[in-house]
N, C-alpha and C positions, 0 to 999 in steps of 0.2 A: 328784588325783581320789580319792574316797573308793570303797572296796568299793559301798557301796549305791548309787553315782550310777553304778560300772561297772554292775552288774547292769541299773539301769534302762535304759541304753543296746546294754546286751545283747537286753532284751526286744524281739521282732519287731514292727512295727507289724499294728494288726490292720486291713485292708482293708475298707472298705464294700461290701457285695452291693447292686448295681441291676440291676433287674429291666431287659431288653434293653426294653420298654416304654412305659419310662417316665425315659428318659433325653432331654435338653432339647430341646423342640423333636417330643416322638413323643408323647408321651402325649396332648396335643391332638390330634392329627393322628389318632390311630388312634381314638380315644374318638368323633371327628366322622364317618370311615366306620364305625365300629360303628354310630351313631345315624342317620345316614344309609342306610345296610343296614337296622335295625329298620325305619324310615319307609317303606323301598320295599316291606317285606313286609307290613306295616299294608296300602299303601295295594289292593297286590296283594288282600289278602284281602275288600276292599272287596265286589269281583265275586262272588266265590261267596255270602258275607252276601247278598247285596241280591239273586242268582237263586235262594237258596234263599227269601226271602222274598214277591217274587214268583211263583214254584211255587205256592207255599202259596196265596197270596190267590185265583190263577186258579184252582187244581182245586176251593177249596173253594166258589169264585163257581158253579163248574158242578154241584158235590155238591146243593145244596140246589135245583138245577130248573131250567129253562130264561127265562133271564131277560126275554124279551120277553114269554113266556106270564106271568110272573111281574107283568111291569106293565101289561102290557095286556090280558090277560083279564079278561072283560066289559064291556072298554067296546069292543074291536073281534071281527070275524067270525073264524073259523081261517082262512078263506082269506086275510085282510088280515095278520093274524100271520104264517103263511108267506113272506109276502109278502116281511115284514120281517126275519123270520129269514135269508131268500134273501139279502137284501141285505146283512144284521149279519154273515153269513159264518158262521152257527151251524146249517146243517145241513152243512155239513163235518166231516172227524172231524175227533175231541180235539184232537189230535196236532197236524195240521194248525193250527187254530185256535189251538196250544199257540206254536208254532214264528213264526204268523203274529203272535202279538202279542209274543214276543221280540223282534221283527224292528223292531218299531214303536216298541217301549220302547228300541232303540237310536239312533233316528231323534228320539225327545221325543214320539213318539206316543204321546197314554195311554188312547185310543180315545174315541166317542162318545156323550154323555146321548140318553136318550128323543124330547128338546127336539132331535136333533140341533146339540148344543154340546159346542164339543171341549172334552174334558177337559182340555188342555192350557191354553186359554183361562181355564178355571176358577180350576185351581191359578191361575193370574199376578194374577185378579180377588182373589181370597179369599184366598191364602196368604200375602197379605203383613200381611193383618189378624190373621189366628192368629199371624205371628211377632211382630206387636207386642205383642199381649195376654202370649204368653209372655214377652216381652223384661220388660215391667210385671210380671209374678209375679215371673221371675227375681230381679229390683230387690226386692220383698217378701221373697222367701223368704232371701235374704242381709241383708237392713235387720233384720230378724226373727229368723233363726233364728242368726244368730252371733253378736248380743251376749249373747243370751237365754242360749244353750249355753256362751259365754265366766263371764258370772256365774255358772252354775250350778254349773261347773267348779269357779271362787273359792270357793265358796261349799256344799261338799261338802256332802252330809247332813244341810243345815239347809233349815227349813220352806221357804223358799225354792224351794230345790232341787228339794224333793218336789213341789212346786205344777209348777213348770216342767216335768217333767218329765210329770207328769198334764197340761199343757198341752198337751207335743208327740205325745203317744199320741192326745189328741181333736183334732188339727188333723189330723194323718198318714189318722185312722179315720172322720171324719166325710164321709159321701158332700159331693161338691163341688156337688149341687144343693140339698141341705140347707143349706151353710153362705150358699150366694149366696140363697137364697130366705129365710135370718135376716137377713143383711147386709141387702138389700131392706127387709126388714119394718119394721129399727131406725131403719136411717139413709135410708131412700128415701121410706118410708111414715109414718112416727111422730114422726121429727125432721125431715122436710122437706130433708134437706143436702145429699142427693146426686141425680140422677138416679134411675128405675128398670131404665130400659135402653137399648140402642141405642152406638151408638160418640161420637154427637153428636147435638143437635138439630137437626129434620127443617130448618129454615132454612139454618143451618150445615151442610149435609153436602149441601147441591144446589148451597151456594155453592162449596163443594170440589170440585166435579164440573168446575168451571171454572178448576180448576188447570192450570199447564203449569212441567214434565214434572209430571203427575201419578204417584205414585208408590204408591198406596192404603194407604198409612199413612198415619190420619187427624193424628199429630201432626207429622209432616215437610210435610204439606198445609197444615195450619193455618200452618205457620212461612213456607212458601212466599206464600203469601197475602199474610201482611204485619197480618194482625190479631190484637192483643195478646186481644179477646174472645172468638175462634175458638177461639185455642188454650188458653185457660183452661176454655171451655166442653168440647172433646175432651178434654182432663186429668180433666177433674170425670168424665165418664161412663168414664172407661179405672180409678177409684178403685176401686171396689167389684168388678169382675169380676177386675182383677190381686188382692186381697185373695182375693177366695174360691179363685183357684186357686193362689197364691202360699204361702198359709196350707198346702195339701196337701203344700209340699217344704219348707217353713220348719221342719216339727217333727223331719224326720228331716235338716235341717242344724241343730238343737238338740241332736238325740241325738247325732248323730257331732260335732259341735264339744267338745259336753259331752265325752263318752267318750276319746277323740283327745287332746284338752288335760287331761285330768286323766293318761294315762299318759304324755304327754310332759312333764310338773310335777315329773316325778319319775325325769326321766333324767337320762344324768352330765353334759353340755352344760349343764342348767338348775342342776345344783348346785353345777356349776362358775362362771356366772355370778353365783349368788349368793355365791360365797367373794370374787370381783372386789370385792363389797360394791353391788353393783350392786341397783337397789329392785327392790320387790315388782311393781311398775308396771312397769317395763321389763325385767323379766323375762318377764312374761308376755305384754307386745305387744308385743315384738321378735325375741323368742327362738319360746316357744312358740306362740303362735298361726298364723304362718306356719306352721312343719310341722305342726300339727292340721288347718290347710285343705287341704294336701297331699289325701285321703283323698277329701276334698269332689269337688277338681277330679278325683280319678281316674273316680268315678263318676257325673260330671257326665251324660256321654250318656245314662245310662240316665233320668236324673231330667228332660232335654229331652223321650226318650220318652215318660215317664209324663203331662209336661204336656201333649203332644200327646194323649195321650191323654183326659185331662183337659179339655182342650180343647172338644172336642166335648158334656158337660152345661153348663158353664160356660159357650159361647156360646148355646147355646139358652136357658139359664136366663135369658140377659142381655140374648136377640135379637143378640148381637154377631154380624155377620154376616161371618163368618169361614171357613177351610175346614172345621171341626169341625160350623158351624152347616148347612154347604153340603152337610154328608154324612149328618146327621139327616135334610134334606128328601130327597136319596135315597133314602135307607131307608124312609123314608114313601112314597115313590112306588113305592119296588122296583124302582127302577133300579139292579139291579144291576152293570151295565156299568161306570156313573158312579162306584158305591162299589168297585168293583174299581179304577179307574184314581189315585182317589185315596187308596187303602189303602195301591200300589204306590207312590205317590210318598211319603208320608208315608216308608213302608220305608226307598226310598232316600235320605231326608232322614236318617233315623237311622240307616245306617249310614254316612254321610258323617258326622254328628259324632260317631258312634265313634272315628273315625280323628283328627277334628281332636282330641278328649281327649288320646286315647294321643300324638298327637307335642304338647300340650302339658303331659303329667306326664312325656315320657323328655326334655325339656327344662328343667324346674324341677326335679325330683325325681333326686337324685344317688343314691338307692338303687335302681332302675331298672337292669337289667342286659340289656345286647341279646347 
């Protein structure tokens, strides 16, 4: 044995550090109660979201006046008001009437219309129309605004680019009754192509009335039905209202697609696949486009909000008779009761899909730390 082959057998081996953690069999295990612990604190947070929300809608339902004098002054007596008041439970204090309709919102009570119609009824009539109209944007604003924002990305600081970009600023900024009352103008009134409003034609939408299980999604109805003309005719009339509100989140998933995938073009994962010799093509819809949608899905709930919120010109503009269209004609009536019960549900629609977001980006998204 030679001097140099003793020395190397002198040398100590050097021992690998593992982290207690993450040794076979734990580091799943703990990664799944960490995500699981986040999840329950999400889902915990739920409650205070959705009672500070509703706080908000009731005190401010009572700031602006008493709402049966609100919808019923001059066309009844004050004694017949009173009457009504007596009975709505609104000469009682605040507090009271504060406490009494917590009480109700935990029961699915979400109080009663002018009409004496429970609000409850409502939502189940009409919210199933707003989630389809949104489900149709939703569909637009991803058909739209990801390949749009993916070229644009490719395609940096050429005229391209610049137009795209001046596109997603006037889709994001243009009021959503402006743009349905242009969509109308072109393609309802000028070209003949589409509908102008409504969810279906008045023949088709009585023959749906005669569905079983009805479900009041006009296109689960039509498929239930069994008529291929049904359903082509609800498709035609759901075209033009998912555009004009679809168009409203399509610009700002152009601008985060775009922004997102131009800084992830240019991380070490992406340079590193390109050394693999791997194309310019599957570089960029394999690698980077998934984590630039990452960002999308985080902020998804707020963009459901906004279409909810959107909602409401968008169905009147289109007559889609929806819960957005349901809470325009209370507001004309001043029934504020009615727009109080469906403000609170909207709420707590949207902070229910707060929480489905979050446990689906601490699920996809490995930089996520609970």
């Amino acid at each position: 044995m030679t001097s140099g082959d003793a020395g190397l057998e002198a040398t100590p081996r050097v021992r690998r550090f593992r982290l207690p953690g993450r040794v076979k069999g734990g580091g799943g295990d703990s990664r799944q109660l960490a995500l699981l612990r986040y999840l329950g604190i999400r889902l915990l947070l739920i409650l205070p979201t959705a009672w500070i929300l509703v706080t908000v809608v009731f005190f401010l339902m009572r700031v602006i006046g008493d709402p049966i004098s609100a919808a019923m002054g001059g066309r009844m007596t004050q004694e017949q008001i009173e009457v009504r008041k007596e009975a709505a439970g609104l000469n009682r204090p605040i507090l009271t009437q504060y406490w009494e309709y917590l009480s109700g919102l935990l029961h699915g009570d979400f109080g009663y219309s002018q009409d004496n119609r429970q609000i409850s009824e409502v939502v189940t009539t009409y919210g199933a129309a707003t989630l389809e109209l949104v489900f149709w944007a939703l569909l637009v604003a991803f058909a739209v605004g990801v390949p749009l924002g993916r070229y644009a990305a490719t395609h940096r600081d050429s005229t391209a680019d610049a137009g795209l970009r001046m596109f997603a600023i006037f889709a994001y900024a243009a009021p959503v009754f402006f743009v349905g009352m242009l969509l109308k103008l072109i393609f309802a009134v000028k070209l003949d192509w589409l509908p102008v409003a409504g969810r279906a034609s008045t023949p088709v939408e009585l023959e749906l009335q005669h569905v079983s299980p009805k479900t009041n999604i006009m296109v689960v109805d039509a498929i239930l039905y069994g008529d291929t003309s049904y359903l082509i005719d609800v498709l035609k009339h759901a075209v033009l209202p998912a555009i004009a509100l679809g168009l409203l989140t399509a610009g700002i998933f152009l601008r985060l697609v775009r922004i997102n995938l131009i800084q992830t073009l240019h991380s070490d994962y992406v340079d590193a696949a390109r050394a693999r010799g791997l194309s310019a093509r599957v570089v960029t819809g394999r690698h980077a486009v998934r984590n630039a949608m990452i960002p999308i899905v985080t902020v998804m709930g707020m963009y459901i909000a906004m279409m909810l919120g959107g909602a409401v010109l968008t169905e009147t503009t289109f007559e889609w008779k929806g819960l957005g269209y349901q809470l325009a004609e209370y507001l004309h009536q001043r029934d504020f009761i009615a727009v109080q019960g469906i403000v609170a549900f909207v709420a707590l629609v949207v902070a229910a899909m707060s929480f489905v977001v979050d446990a689906i980006v601490a699920m996809i998204d490995p930089r996520v730390r609970f």
